[in-house]
C-alpha positions, -999 to 999 in steps of 0.1 A, spaced: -579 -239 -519 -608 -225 -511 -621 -247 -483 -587 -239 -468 -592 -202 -468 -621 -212 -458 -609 -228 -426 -583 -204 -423 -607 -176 -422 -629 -193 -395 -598 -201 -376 -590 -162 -379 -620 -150 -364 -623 -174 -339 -590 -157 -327 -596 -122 -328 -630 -138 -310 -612 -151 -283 -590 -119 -277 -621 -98 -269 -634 -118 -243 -603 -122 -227 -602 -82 -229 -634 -75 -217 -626 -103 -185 -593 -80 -184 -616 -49 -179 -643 -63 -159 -614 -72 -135 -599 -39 -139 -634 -21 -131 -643 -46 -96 -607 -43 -88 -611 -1 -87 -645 -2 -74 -634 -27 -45 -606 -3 -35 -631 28 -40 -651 13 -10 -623 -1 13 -616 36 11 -649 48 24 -648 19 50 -679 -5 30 -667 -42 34 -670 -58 7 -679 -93 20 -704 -66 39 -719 -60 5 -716 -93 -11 -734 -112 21 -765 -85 22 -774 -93 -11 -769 -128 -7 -789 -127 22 -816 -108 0 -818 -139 -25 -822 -161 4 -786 -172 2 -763 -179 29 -742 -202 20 -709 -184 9 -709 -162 38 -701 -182 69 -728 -167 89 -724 -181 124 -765 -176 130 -799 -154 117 -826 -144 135 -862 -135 121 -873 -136 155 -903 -158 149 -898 -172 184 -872 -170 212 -859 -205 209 -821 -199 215 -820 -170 238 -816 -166 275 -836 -138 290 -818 -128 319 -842 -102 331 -871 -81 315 -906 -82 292 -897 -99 261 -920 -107 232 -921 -120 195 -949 -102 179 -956 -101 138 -919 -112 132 -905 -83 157 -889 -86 187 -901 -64 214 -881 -49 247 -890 -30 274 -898 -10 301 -874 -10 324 -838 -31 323 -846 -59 302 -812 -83 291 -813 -112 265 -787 -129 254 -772 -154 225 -742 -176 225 -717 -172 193 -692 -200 185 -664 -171 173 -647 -148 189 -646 -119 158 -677 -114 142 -701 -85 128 -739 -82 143 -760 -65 122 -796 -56 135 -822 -49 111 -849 -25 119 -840 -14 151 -868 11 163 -871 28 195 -908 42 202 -895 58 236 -875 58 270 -838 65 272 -821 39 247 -811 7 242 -779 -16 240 -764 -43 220 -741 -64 240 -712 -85 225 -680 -105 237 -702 -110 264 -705 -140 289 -745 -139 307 -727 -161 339 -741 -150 360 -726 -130 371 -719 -116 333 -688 -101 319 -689 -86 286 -691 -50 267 -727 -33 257 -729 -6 226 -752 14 238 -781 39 218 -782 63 244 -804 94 238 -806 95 277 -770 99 280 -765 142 283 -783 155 249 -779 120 234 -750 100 228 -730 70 215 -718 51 241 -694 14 247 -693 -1 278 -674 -26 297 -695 -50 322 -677 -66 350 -694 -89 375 -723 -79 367 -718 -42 371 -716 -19 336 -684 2 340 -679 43 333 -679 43 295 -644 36 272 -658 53 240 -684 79 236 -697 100 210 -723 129 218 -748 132 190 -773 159 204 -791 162 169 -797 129 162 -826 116 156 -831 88 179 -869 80 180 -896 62 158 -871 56 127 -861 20 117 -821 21 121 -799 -7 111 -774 -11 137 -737 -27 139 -711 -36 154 -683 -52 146 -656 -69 170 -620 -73 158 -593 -81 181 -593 -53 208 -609 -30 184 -649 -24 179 -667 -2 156 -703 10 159 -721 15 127 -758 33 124 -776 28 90 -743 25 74 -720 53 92 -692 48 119 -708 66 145 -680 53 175 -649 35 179 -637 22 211 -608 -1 222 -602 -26 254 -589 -62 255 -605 -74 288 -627 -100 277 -617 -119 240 -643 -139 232 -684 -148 241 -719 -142 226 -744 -115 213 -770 -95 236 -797 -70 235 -807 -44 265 -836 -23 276 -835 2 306 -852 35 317 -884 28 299 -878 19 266 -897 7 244 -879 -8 212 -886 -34 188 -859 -57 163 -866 -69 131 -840 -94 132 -802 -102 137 -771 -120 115 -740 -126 132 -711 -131 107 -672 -133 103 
């Protein structure tokens, strides 16, 4: 009798064992489920989140990332025009117009640029959907401290020829020079979204060209250096 309340007993709090983990899996849902919603609120992407880290830990795998960039060389981009250099694991542009460019296999995607600095001159772009031709077609983001008292600035490039800007957003106290920015842009349908150190800084909307690669642009001077790139879904 006793070896069965024994077993009884152990069978017991085995139970009341297995109840709490499947609580505390219950709540640990609950709490990623609230804190998932809390930043699809503030516009953080998740994925966003979950690949950055991933990247951190040297980890790509799960996140479909079409390419990355440490800029150790130039071997897969076509310099168009310009002084480009790898230095120390930077990418360096400038003076004057300077265009490089990258295929992507995807027509959506997100480029995030790591350690964007500009020393000097009137700005710098990040092209995207864009076909190098010649002659190229595509759209340009565009860090513009040039552009009045500084702005924010999407382009459309046709032929060749950069177009009157679609979107812009004036930004006369920003800081634009000799800070490390991380800089973003993501490309969704007909809709893209310029990001700066992790705030949507522009919006702009055109359905002209639907798919091609990646690009970075000098002009009026600059001189800017990248840390590195990642292109993902």
């Amino acid at each position: 009798m006793s070896d069965l309340r024994s077993r009884r007993g152990f069978a017991g709090a085995g139970s009341g064992h297995g109840q709490s983990v499947v609580e505390y899996a219950l709540l640990v849902s609950l709490v990623a489920g609230a804190l998932a919603l809390a930043m699809a609120l503030m516009g953080i992407s998740v994925r966003g989140v979950y690949c950055s880290v991933a990247r951190g830990l040297g980890s790509d795998a799960m996140c479909g990332v079409y390419f990355s960039d440490g800029f150790d060389d130039l071997s897969g981009w076509f310099v168009e025009r310009g002084k480009w250099r790898v230095s120390d694991g930077l990418l360096h542009g400038g003076r004057g117009e300077g265009r490089i460019y990258r295929d992507v296999d995807a027509d959506d995607y997100t480029i995030t640029i790591d350690g964007a600095s500009l020393a000097k001159g009137r700005g710098y772009g990040v092209f995207f959907r864009t076909d190098p031709g010649p002659p190229m077609n595509g759209y340009s983001f565009q860090y513009d401290p040039g552009w009045g008292a500084g702005a924010f600035v999407m382009r459309k490039w046709v032929h060749g020829h950069e177009l009157s800007p679609f979107a812009v957003a004036r930004a006369p106290g920003f800081d634009w020079y000799g800070e490390d920015r991380q800089v973003q842009v993501g490309v969704d349908g007909d809709h893209f979204t310029a990001i700066i150190d992790g705030e949507i800084v522009l919006e702009g909307s055109d359905d002209t060209f639907g798919s091609g690669g990646i690009g970075l642009r000098t002009w009026g001077g600059s001189d800017v250096s990248f840390d590195g790139v990642v292109v993902t879904p």
